[in-house]
C-alpha positions in Angstrom: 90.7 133.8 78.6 92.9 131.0 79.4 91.5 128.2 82.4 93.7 127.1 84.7 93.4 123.2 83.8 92.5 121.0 86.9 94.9 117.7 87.2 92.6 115.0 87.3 94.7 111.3 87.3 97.8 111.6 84.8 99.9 110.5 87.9 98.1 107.2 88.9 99.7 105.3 86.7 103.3 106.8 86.0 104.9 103.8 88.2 103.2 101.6 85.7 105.5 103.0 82.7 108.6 101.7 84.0 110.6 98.7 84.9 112.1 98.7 88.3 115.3 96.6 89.1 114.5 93.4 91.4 114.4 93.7 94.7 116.1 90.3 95.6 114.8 87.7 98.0 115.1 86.6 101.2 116.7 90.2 101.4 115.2 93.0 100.6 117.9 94.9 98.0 116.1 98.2 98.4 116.2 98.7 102.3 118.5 100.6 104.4 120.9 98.3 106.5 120.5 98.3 110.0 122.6 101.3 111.4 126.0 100.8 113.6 125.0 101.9 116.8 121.8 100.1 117.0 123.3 96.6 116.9 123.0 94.7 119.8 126.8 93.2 121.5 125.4 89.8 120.8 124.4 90.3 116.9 122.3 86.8 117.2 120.1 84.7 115.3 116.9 82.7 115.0 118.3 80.0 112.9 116.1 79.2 110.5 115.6 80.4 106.4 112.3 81.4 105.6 110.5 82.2 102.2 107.8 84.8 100.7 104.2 83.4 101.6 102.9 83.3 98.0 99.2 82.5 96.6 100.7 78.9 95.3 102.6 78.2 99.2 99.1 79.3 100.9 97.5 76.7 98.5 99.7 74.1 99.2 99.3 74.5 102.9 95.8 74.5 102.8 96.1 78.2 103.9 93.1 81.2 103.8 94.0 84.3 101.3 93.9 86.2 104.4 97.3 84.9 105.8 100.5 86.3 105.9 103.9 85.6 107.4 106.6 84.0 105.8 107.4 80.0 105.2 110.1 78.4 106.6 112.0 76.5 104.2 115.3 75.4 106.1 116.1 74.7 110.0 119.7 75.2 110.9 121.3 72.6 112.5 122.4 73.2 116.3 120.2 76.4 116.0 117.5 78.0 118.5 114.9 77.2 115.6 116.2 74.0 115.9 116.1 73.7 119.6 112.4 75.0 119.8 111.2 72.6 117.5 110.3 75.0 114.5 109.7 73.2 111.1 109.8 73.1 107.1 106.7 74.3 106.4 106.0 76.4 109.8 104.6 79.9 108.8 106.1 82.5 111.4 103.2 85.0 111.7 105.2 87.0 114.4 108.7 87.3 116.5 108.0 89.4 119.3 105.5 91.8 119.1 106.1 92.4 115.2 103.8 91.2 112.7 105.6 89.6 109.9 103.9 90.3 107.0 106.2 89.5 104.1 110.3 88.0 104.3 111.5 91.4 104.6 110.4 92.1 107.8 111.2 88.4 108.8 115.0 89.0 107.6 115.0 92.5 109.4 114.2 90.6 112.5 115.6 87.0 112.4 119.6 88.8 112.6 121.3 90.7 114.4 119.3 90.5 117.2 119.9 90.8 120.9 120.7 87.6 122.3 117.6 87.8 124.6 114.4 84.8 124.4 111.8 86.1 122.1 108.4 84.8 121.8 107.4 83.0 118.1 103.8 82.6 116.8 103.5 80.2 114.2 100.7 78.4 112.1 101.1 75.1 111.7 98.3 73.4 109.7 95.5 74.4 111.7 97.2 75.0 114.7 98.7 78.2 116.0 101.6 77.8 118.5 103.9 80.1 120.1 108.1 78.8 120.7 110.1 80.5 122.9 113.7 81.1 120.7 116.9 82.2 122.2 119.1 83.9 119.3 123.1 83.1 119.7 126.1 84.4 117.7 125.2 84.6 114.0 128.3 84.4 112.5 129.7 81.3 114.6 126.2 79.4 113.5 126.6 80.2 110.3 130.2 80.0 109.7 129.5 76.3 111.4 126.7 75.3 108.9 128.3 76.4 105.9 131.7 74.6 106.6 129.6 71.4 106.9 128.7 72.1 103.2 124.6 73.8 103.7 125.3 76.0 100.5 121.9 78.3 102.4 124.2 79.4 105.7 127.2 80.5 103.2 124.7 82.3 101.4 123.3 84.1 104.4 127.3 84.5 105.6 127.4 86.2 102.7 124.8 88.4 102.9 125.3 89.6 106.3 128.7 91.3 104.9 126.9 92.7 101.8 124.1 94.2 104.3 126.9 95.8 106.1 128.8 97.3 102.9 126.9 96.6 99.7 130.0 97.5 97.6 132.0 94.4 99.4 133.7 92.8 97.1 134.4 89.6 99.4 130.8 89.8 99.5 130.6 88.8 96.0 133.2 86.1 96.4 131.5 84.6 99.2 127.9 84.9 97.2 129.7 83.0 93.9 131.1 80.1 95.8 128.1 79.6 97.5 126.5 80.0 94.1 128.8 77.4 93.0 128.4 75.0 96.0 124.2 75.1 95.0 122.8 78.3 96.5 120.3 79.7 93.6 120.0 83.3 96.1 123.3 83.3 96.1 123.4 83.2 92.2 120.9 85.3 92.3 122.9 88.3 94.3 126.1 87.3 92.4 124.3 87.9 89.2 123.1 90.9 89.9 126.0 92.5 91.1 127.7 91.6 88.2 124.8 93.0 85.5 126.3 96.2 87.3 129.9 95.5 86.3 131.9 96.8 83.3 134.3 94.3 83.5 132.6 91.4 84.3 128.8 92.2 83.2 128.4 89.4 80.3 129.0 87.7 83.3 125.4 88.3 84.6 122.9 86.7 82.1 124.4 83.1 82.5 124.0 83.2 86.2 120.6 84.7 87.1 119.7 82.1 84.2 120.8 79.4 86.7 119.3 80.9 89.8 116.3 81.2 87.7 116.2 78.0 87.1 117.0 77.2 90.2 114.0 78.2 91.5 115.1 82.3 93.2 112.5 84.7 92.5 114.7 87.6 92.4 116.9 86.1 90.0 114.1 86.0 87.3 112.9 88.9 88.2 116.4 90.9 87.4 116.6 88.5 84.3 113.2 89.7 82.7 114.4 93.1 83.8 117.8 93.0 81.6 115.4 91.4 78.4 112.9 94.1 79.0 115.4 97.2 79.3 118.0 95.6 77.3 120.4 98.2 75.0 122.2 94.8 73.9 124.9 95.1 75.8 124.2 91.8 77.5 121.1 90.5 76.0 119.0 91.3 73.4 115.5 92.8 74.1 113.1 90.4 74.3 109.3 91.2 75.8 107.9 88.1 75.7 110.9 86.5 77.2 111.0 89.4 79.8 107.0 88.9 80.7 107.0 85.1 80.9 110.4 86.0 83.3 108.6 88.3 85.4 105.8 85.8 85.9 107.4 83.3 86.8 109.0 85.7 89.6 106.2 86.5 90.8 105.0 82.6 91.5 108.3 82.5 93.4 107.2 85.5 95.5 109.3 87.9 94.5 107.5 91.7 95.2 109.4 93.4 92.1 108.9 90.6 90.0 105.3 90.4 90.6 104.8 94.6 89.7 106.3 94.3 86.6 104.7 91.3 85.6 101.8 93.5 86.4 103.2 96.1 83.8 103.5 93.7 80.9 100.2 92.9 81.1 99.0 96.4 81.5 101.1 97.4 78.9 100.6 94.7 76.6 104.4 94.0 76.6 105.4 90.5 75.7 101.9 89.2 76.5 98.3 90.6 75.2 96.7 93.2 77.5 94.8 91.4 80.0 93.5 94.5 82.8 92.5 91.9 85.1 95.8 89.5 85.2 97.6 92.8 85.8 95.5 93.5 89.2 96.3 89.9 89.9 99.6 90.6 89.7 99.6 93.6 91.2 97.7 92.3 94.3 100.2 89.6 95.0 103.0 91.9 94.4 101.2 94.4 96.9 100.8 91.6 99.5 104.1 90.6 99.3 105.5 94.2 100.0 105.9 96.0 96.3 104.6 99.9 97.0 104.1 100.6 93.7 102.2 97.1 93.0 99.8 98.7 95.6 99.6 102.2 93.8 99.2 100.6 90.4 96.3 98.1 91.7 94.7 101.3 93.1 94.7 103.3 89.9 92.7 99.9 88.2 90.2 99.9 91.7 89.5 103.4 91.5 88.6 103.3 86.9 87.1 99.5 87.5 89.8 98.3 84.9 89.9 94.5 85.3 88.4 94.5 88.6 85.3 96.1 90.2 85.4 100.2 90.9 85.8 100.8 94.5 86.7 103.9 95.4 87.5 103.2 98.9 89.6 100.3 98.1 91.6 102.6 95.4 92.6 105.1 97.9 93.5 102.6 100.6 96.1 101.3 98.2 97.5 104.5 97.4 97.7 104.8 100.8 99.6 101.6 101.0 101.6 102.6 98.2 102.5 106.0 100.0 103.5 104.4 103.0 105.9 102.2 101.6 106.7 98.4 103.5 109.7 97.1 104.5 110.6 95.4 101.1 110.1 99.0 99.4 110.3 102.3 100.8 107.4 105.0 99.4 106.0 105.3 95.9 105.5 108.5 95.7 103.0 108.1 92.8 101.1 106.5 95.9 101.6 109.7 97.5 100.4 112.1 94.5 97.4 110.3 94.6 96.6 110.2 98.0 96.9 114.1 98.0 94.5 113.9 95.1 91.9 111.7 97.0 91.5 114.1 100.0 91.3 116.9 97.0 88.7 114.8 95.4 86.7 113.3 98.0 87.7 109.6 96.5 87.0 107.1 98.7 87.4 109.2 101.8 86.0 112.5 102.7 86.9 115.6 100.7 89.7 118.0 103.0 91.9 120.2 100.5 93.8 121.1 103.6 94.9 117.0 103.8 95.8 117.5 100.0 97.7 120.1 100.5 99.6 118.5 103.3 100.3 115.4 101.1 101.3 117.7 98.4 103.7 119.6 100.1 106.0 116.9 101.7 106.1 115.2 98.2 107.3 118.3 96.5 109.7 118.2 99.2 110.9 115.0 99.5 114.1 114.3 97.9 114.0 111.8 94.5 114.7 107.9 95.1 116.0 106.5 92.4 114.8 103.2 93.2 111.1 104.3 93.1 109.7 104.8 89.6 109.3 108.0 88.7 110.2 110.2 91.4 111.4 112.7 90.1 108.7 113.5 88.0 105.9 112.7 90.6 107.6 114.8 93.0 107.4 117.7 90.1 103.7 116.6 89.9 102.9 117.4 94.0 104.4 120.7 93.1 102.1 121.8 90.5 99.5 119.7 92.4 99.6 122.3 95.6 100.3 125.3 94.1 96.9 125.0 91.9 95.3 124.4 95.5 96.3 127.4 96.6 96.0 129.1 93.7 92.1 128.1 93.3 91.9 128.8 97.7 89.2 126.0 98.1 89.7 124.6 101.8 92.6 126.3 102.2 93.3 130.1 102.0 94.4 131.8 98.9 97.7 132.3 98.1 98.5 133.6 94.7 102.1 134.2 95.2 102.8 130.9 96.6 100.5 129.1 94.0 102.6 131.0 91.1 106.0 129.9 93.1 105.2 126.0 93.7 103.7 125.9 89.8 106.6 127.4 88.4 108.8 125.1 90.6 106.6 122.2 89.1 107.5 123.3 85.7 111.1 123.6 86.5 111.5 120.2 87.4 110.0 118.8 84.4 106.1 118.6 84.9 103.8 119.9 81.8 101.3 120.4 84.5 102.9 123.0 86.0 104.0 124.6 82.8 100.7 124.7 81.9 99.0 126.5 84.9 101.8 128.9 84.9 101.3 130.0 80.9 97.4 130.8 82.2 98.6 132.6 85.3 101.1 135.2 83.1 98.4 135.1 80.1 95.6 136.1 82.9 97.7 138.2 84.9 96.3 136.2 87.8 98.6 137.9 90.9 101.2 139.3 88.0 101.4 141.5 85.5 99.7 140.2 82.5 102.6 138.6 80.4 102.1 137.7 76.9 105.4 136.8 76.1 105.9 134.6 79.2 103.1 132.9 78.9 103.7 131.8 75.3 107.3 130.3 76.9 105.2 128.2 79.5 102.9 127.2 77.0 106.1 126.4 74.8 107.3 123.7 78.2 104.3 122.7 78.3 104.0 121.8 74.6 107.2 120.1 74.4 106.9 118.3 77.5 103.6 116.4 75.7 101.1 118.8 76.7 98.0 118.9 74.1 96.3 122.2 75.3 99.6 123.8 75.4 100.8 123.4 72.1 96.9 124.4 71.2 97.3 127.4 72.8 100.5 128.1 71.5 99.2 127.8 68.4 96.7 130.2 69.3 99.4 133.0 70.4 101.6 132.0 67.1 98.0 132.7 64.8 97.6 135.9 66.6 100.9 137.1 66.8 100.4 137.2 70.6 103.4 137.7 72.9 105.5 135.9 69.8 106.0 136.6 66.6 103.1 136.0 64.2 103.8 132.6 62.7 100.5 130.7 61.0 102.7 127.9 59.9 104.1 127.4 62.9 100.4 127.3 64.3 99.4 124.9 61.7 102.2 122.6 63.1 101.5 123.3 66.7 97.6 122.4 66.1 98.5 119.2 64.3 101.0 118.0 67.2 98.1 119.0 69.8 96.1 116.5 68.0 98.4 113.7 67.9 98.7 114.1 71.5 95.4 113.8 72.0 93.4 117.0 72.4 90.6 116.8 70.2 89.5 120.0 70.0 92.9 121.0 67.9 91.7 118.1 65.7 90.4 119.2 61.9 86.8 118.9 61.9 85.3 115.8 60.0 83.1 116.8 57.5 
């Protein structure tokens, strides 16, 4: 009799197997502009420019690992920040009663705010000060600033019409001439519109080489992805180009930059394996606001792959990664492996019920292109809950709806799931036994990579079980189980 097979960790590391487009800084490229009826008349700002907090900016400042906020980097003149007495160098740790704990959720609230005093806790050196700011009319500030040539107001002129329509083209003009006039985030969003472009995507490589150089995180971030993912269109691929890219991203702070920098040294891409400078990478990449940095750092916590095992640790990550921040919504791999923590009991207590719950809304959440792998780690938490209900451990037994949410699992593309639904038909476990369907389960299964299902495919093709009795065809199905690693379809060494 067939086993239905228990899903252990294949998930935990699916983000880690692609390359995700830069999120670009100050701005966070992934997030949802601010909706039209929530902006205030007034639509002010805190005038001042502010930059990722980054392990090499806490170092410089003589700063503790521990703190968070963003740097400011530029003081508008004739601004509140200005008027308060904020400085280069300040780190804003809150505006209001929000935290800021990475530039995202400073750029979320330094615009577009009411124009109403609001209360700013800063560190400076080793004192800690609050300012009183009073926001007034962004675009007259900025429109002020960037006629007296400050190439960083046009830039943010620019982005406040690309956060409002991100298919403006005057958007794009206004980020190339502040490109031109010596903006490197503003080469940095000009190039990376333009890597989109058919007309004008050649376009691309030349300027996020320039931002690069010119010191913008997501610029080299977006570079190292077009030499990693390249199909030649606009560069060649290049790994170790793409790697050394990516790291230098992430120095500059940028989230995106500093997961996949992460990858390429989990991978081995471009640079040797190194487990441990992945979690480095991965923990700065976290810190700065990267949700699946936070996922893939847990997967290394919870195996003790280039740090310490900590179980607890692990499944506060994936936690983190679930949740999502501000500079990138949830990472749903983060999610599958929460649900598997409460199944497991790792690093929190054991509730199937909890794993269930986490299963279900990321079987029905909708795919986001801009996570890594959603589609197939939502297909995942399919196949994930309907086991649990399936086996009825913590929760109550359910054999229809376990059959239904596996199946549905296997629809959408997860071996898993076509796996678990071969041994329901081949068991008749709340079916009719069905030889014949489960040999066309075991068949997904198989051909979406599944060892034990080509192995017992080749099982039904040697017995002539439900298909047509083909030992040839077993022969080739044990050998392609082997190569996808399940041993026991391996020829025994003699």
């Amino acid at each position: 009799m067939t086993s239905l097979r228990d899903h252990a960790a294949a998930a935990a590391l699916a983000a880690a197997t692609a390359l995700g487009c830069a999120s670009s800084s100050p701005a966070p490229a992934t997030s949802t502009p601010r909706a039209e009826e929530t902006r205030p008349a007034c639509r002010g700002t805190l005038g001042f420019e502010a930059a990722p907090l980054t392990k090499k900016t806490r170092a410089r400042l003589g700063l503790p690992a521990s703190a968070s906020g963003v740097v400011v980097v530029a003081v508008l003149p004739g601004g509140p920040a200005e008027a308060a007495g904020l400085r280069a160098d300040d780190v804003v740790e809150k505006i209001g009663a929000d935290a800021i704990a990475n530039d995202c959720d400073w750029s979320r609230r330094a615009f577009g705010r009411a124009c109403e005093a609001v209360t700013v806790a800063v560190r400076r050196g080793t004192e800690t000060l609050e300012l009183s700011l009073v926001p007034i009319d962004q675009d007259r500030l900025l429109e002020r600033v960037c006629k007296g040539g400050d190439s960083a107001a046009c830039f943010r002129v620019a982005w406040l019409i690309w956060s409002d329509d991100r298919g403006s083209g005057r958007a794009l003009e206004l980020f190339e001439e502040a490109c031109r006039a010596g903006s490197a985030e503003a080469c940095a969003y000009a190039g990376l519109q333009l890597s989109y472009s058919k007309e004008r995507g050649t376009e691309a490589p030349a300027i996020l080489e320039r931002a690069c150089e010119g010191n913008s995180g997501a610029a080299c971030a977006h570079l190292g992805f077009l030499y990693a993912a390249s199909d030649g269109k606009l560069v060649a691929r290049d790994d170790r180009r793409a790697a050394a890219l990516y790291a230098k991203s992430c120095e500059l702070g940028d989230p995106q930059g500093c997961y996949n920098a992460g990858v390429m040294a989990d991978d081995g891409r471009g640079v040797r394996a190194d487990a441990s400078k992945a979690a480095s990478a991965y923990e700065e990449g976290c810190a700065l606001g990267s949700a699946t940095a936070c996922t893939n750092l847990g997967f290394l916590y919870e195996r003790g792959r280039g740090v310490k095992a900590d179980k607890k640790r692990a499944y506060e990550l994936f936690r983190r990664g679930c949740d999502g921040s501000s500079c990138r919504r949830s990472n749903l791999a983060g999610c599958v492996n929460v649900g598997r923590a409460h199944r497991d009991g790792i690093g929190v207590d054991k509730d199937e019920a909890k794993a269930a719950a986490v299963f279900n809304e990321a079987c029905e959440r909708p795919i986001d292109d801009e996570d890594p792998h959603s589609a197939e780690n939502r297909a995942r938490a399919c196949s994930l809950q309907g086991a649990l209900y399936l086996a009825g451990e913590g929760i109550a037994k359910n054999l229809e709806r376990g059959r239904e949410l596996t199946e549905l699992g296997c629809d959408r593309g997860d071996s898993f799931g076509c796996f678990n639904a071969a041994t329901i038909y081949a068991n008749g476990t709340g079916v009719r036994a069905d030889a014949a369907q489960a040999a066309d389960f075991f068949d997904k299964a198989c051909e979406l990579g599944d060892g034990e299902g080509c192995a017992d495919l080749a099982d039904a093709y040697e017995k002539g079980d439900g298909v047509k009795r083909d030992r040839a065809k077993a022969r080739d199905l044990r050998k392609k189980a082997c190569e996808l690693g399940f041993a026991a379809a391996c020829p025994k060494k003699k």
